[in-house]
N, C-alpha and C positions, 0 to 999 in steps of 0.2 A: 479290742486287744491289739489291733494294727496300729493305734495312733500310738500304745504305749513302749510296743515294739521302735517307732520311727523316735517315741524321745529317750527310750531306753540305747535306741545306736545312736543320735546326737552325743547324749552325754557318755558314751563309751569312746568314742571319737574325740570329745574335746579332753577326755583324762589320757588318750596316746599321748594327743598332742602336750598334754603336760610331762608325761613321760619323756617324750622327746628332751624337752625344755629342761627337766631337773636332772636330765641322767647328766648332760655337758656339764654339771655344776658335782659333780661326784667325785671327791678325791683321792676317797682310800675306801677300801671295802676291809669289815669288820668281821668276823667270824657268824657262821651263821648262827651259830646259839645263840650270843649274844644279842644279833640284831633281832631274833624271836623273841627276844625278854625284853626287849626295848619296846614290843609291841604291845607287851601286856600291861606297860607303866603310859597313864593316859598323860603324863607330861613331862615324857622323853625326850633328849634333843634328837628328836629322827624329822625329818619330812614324810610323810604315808598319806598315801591315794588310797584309801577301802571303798571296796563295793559291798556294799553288806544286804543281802538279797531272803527276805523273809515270809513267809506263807502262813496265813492263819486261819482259823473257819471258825463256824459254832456261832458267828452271828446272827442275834436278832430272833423272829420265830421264823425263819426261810432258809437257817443255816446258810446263812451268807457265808463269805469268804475275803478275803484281803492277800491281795501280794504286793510287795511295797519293797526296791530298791533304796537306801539309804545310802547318798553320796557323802563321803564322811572326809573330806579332806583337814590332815591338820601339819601347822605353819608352824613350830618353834621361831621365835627370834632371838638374838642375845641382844642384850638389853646395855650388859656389861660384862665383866668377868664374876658377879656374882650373882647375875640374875635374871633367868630367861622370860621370854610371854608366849603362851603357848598357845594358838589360834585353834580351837577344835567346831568343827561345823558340821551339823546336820543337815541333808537337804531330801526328802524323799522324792521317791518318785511310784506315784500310787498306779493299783489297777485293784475295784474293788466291785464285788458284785453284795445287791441286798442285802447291804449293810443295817438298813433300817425296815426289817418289813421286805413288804416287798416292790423295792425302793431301787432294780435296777443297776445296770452298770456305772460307774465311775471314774475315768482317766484322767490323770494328770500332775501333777505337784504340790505338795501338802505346806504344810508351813516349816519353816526354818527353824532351828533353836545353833545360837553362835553363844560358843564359850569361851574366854577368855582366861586363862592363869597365868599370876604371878609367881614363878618355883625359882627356888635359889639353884644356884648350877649343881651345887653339891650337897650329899644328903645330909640330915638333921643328926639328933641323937638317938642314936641305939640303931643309924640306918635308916631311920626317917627321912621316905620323900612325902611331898608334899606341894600341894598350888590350891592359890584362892582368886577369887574374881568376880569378875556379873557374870549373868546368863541374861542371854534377851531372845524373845521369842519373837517372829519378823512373820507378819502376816501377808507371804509371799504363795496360798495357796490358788491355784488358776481355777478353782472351781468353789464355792460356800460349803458342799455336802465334803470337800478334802481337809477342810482348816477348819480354823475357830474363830477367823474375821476380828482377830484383835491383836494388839502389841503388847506384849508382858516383857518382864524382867524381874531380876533378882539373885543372890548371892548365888557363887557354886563354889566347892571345893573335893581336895579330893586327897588321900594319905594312903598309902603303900609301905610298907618292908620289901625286900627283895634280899634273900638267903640262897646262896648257890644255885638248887635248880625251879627253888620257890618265888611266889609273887603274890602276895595277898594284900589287897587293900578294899578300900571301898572309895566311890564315887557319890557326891548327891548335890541336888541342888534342889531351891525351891523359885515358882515364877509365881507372881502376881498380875495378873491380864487387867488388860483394861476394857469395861462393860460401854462402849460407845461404836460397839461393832454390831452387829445383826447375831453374836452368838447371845445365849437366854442366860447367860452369865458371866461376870468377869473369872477368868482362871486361878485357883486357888489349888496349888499342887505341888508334893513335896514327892520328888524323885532320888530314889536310893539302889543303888548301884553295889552290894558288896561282892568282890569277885576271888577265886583261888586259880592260881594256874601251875602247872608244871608243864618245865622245859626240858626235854632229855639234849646231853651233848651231838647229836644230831639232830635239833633244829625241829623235833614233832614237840609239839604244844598239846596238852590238856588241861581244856579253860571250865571251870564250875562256875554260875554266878546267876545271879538274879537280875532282873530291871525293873522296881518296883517301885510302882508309884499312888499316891494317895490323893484321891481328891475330895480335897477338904467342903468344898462344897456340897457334894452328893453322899462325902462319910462311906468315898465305896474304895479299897484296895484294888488293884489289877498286880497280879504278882506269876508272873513268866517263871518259871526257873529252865537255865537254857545250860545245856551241857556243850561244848565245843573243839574238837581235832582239828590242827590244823599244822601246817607244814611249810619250811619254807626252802624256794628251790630258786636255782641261778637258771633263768633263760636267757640266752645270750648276752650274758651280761650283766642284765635287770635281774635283781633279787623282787622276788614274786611267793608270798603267804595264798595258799590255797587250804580254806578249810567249810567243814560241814558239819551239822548236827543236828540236833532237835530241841524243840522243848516242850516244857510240859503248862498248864496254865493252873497253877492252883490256888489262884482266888481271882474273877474279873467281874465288875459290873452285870446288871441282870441282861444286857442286851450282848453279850459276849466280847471276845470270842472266847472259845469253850475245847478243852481236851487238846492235841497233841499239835504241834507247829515243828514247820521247819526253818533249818538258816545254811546259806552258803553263802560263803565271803571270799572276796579276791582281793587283796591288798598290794598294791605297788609300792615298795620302798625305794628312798634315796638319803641311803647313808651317806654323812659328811666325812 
C-alpha cells in the first residue's frame, strides 16, 4: 500500500504542477452552472484534470478487492472555427488485493485507453452534440497481473442533448487487441456509456449512468450502474468539482467484482 501511496503523491504532484501551468492560461471565468454542465458533455471545450478514485470487492473466491485511481486528463484543441479535437485519457493507477484466487497484492499502473473526437464547435440539429474518432488501447501496464500486455484500437463516439438543467447522452466505443502479447486472447469489447445528469443553478450535479462493457470473447456483460453528486466550488481562484457516490454491480464476469462499489472524484478545471 506504501509504494501506491508514493505513486499516488507523484502523480498528485505532477497534476498541481499542471494546475500551476493552466491556471496562467485562464481568461475569463464562466458561471459555475455552466462550467458543471460543461462537465457532464465528454467533448466540451473546457481543459479538466479529474481524479476519479474507485473501490470494488466481490472478487474471485477470496473476495478480493480493487481500488484504482483513474487520471483522466482531457485536452480540447481548436482545429478551426468549426471544429475541435478533443484529447480524453485514461490512466489508472492500481492497488489490488486477490484478484484471482488467492493471488496476493498488486501495485501499480494498469493500461491506457486515449480517445480522440472530432466535434464541431457548435451543436447539430435539434441541439445535437456530438464527436467521433479512434480509441487505442496502450500497453503501458508496470506489472502483467495490471493490464492485458497488448495494443488494441478502434472507433469511439459519443452524442448528447443538453436542455436547461439537463444532459443526457451516451458514450461507447469498441477496441480490438492484438493477441501477440502473453494475454490468452486478443481483446474484443464493446464499451457503453449511457449517462443523465442534472445541474441545479448552483453548480450541485446529479449524474445516473452506467459503464458497460461486453466481452465478446468470453459472451460475459460487466454492467456498474453508478449514481454520482458532485459540486463545484472556487478555491482561491481554481474552480475545483468535488464529488461522491456509489454503485451498484448488476451483471460481472463469474470472477467479480460483486455487490456495492464506491467512487470519489476531484476534478480541476481551466475554463477559457
Amino acid at each position: 500500500m506504501s509504494n501506491l501511496l508514493r505513486r499516488l503523491s507523484i502523480t498528485f504532484l505532477g497534476a498541481l504542477t499542471c494546475v500551476c501551468g493552466f491556471s496562467s492560461l485562464t481568461l475569463a471565468q464562466e458561471g459555475d452552472a455552466d462550467l458543471a454542465k460543461k462537465l457532464s458533455n465528454p467533448v466540451a471545450n473546457l481543459i479538466s484534470l479529474p481524479f476519479q478514485a474507485n473501490y470494488d470487492h466481490g472478487y474471485g473466491s477470496e473476495d478480493g478487492s480493487k481500488f484504482y485511481v483513474n487520471v483522466q486528463p482531457v485536452m480540447p484543441v481548436s482545429l478551426n472555427e468549426d471544429w475541435n479535437l478533443i484529447s480524453r485519457t485514461i490512466l489508472p493507477v492500481v492497488y489490488q488485493n486477490d484478484i484471482n484466487g488467492n493471488s496476493g497484492t498488486d501495485t501499480g499502473i494498469g493500461d491506457t485507453v486515449q480517445s480522440l473526437f472530432l466535434s464541431p464547435t457548435e451543436p447539430g440539429p435539434g441541439g445535437l452534440v456530438w464527436g467521433l474518432g479512434p480509441v487505442f488501447l496502450l500497453p503501458t501496464a508496470s506489472e502483467s497481473s495490471l493490464g492485458l500486455d497488448q495494443w488494441g484500437a478502434g472507433p469511439t463516439a459519443v452524442g448528447l442533448f443538453i436542455k436547461d438543467a439537463w444532459t443526457v447522452g451516451v458514450l461507447s466505443n469498441h477496441i480490438w487487441g492484438t493477441d501477440d502479447g502473453s494475454a490468452a486472447s486478443a481483446t474484443n469489447a464493446t464499451f457503453l456509456q449511457p449517462f443523465i445528469n442534472y445541474t441545479t443553478p448552483d453548480a450541485w450535479t446529479f449524474a445516473l449512468n452506467t459503464e458497460s462493457t461486453y466481452d465478446w470473447n468470453a459472451e460475459k456483460w460487466s454492467v456498474p450502474v453508478n449514481g454520482i453528486v458532485s459540486k463545484l466550488v472556487d478555491v482561491g481562484g481554481q474552480k475545483i468539482s468535488l464529488g461522491a457516490g456509489v454503485r451498484y454491480w448488476v451483471d460481472s464476469p463469474d470472477a467479480g467484482p460483486d455487490g456495492w462499489g464506491a467512487r470519489f472524484i476531484l476534478t480541476f478545471l481551466f475554463p477559457k
